[in-house]
Every structure is written in structure tokens, then in C-alpha cells.
C-alpha positions in Angstrom: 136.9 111.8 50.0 137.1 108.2 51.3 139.3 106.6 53.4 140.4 110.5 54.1 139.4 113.6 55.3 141.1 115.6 51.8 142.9 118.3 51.5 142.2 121.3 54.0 140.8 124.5 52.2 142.7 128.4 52.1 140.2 129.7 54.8 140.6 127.0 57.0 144.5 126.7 56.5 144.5 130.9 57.7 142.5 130.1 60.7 144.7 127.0 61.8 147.9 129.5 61.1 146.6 132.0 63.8 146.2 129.8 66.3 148.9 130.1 69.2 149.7 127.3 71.3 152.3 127.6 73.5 154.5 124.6 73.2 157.4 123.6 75.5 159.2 120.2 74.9 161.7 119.3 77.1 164.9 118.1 75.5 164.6 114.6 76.2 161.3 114.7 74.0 161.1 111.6 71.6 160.3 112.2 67.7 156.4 111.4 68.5 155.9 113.9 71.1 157.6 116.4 68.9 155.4 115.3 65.9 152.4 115.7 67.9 153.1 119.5 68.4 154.0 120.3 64.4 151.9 122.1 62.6 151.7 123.1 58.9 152.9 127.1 60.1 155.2 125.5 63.3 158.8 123.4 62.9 160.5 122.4 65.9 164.6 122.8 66.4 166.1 119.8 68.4 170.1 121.0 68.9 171.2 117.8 70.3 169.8 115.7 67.0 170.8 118.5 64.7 167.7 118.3 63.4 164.5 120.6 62.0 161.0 119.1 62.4 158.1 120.0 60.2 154.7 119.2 58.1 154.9 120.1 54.6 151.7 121.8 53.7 150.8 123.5 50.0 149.9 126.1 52.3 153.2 126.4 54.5 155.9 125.6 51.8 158.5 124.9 54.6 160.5 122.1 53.0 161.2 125.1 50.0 162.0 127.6 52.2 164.5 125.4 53.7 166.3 124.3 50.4 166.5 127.9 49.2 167.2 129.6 52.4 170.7 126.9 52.0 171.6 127.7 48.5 174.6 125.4 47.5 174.6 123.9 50.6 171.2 122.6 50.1 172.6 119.4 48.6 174.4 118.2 52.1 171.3 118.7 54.1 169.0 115.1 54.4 164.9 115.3 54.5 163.7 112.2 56.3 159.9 111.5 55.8 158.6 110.1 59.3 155.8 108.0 59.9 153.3 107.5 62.8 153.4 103.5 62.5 156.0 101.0 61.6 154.5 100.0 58.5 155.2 103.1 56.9 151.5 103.9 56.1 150.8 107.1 58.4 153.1 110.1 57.2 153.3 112.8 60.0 156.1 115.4 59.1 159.7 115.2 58.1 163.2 115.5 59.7 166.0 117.6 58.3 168.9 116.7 59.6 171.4 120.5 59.4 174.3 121.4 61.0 173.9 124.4 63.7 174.9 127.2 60.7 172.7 125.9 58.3 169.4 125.8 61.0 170.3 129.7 62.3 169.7 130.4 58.5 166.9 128.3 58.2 165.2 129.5 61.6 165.4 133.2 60.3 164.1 132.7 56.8 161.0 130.1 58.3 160.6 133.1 61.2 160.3 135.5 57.9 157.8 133.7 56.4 155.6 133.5 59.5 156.4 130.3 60.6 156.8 129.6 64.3 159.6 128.0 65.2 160.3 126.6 68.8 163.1 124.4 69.8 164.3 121.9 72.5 
């Protein structure tokens, strides 16, 4: 595909999901270092920011999970789409900003679905 790499294929998408890497940010971790460690089947937690980090994938279908796991509260909950460069060209994940209630429900459905979660 030019001027990209495509979309990543099923078999690969399995073996990148059962990879473990341990990951320990500390808490004064900016939004790029956290970015860096995403993954399509890891989010990060950040307390301090109220915030979930992760990469939508069609494979990983965190960003649903999230809105279902919420219900009616779904609608108070804001999905930022973050970018690598200033220009707004390089998407790397997104930023859900929750408040501590709403991520323990998040956490445990994304832990349900296989996805590893770690936080600051």
C-alpha cells in the first residue's frame, strides 16, 4: 500500500496480542512515553489525569468496550484522538478522559475481554 504499511492481518494481530511486555511508567510519564507503550490489546490508566489511554484496532474493539461497558453514562465520558506531531498528521491512540467509577468499570470489562491494562 503506499505511503503505508496497510492494515495488519488476523494472524499477525493474535501473535502481537500474546506478546507480554512488562511495562512500568512512572507517574510523572508524559502522553508520548505513555503512547509509546499502547498497544492494540494494552490501555494504560493514568489516576492523576483521569484518563484511559488506548489504540483502536478492528482487532481490539476497545473504544466499544468502553462506551458499552458505561451505558447511560457513556455520553459524559470525552474520547480525544492524539497525535504524534503537531500538525495533526500522525494518529497514535486516544484519551478518554472518566471519572475514577466509570474507569473501575471500564478496567474490568477491558480485563474481560483480554485486554491488558496497566496504570500510573
Amino acid at each position: 500500500m503506499p505511503g503505508g504499511i496497510g492494515p495488519v492481518d488476523a494472524k499477525c494481530a493474535r501473535a502481537l496480542c500474546l506478546t507480554q511486555r512488562v511495562v512500568n511508567l512512572p507517574a510523572a510519564a508524559d502522553e508520548l512515553q505513555i503512547l509509546y507503550n499502547l498497544g492494540m490489546h494494552r490501555v494504560h490508566y493514568f489516576p492523576g489525569r483521569n484518563a484511559i489511554y488506548f489504540v483502536e484496532s478492528r482487532h481490539v474493539a476497545v473504544q466499544e468496550t468502553l462506551l458499552a461497558a458505561l451505558g447511560e453514562t457513556a455520553h459524559d465520558v470525552t474520547i480525544t484522538q492524539l497525535y504524534l506531531d503537531r500538525l495533526g498528521l500522525f494518529k497514535v491512540g486516544k484519551r478518554a478522559n472518566v471519572t475514577p467509577e466509570q474507569a473501575a468499570t471500564v478496567l474490568v470489562a477491558l480485563r474481560i475481554m483480554g485486554v491488558r491494562v496497566t496504570r500510573s
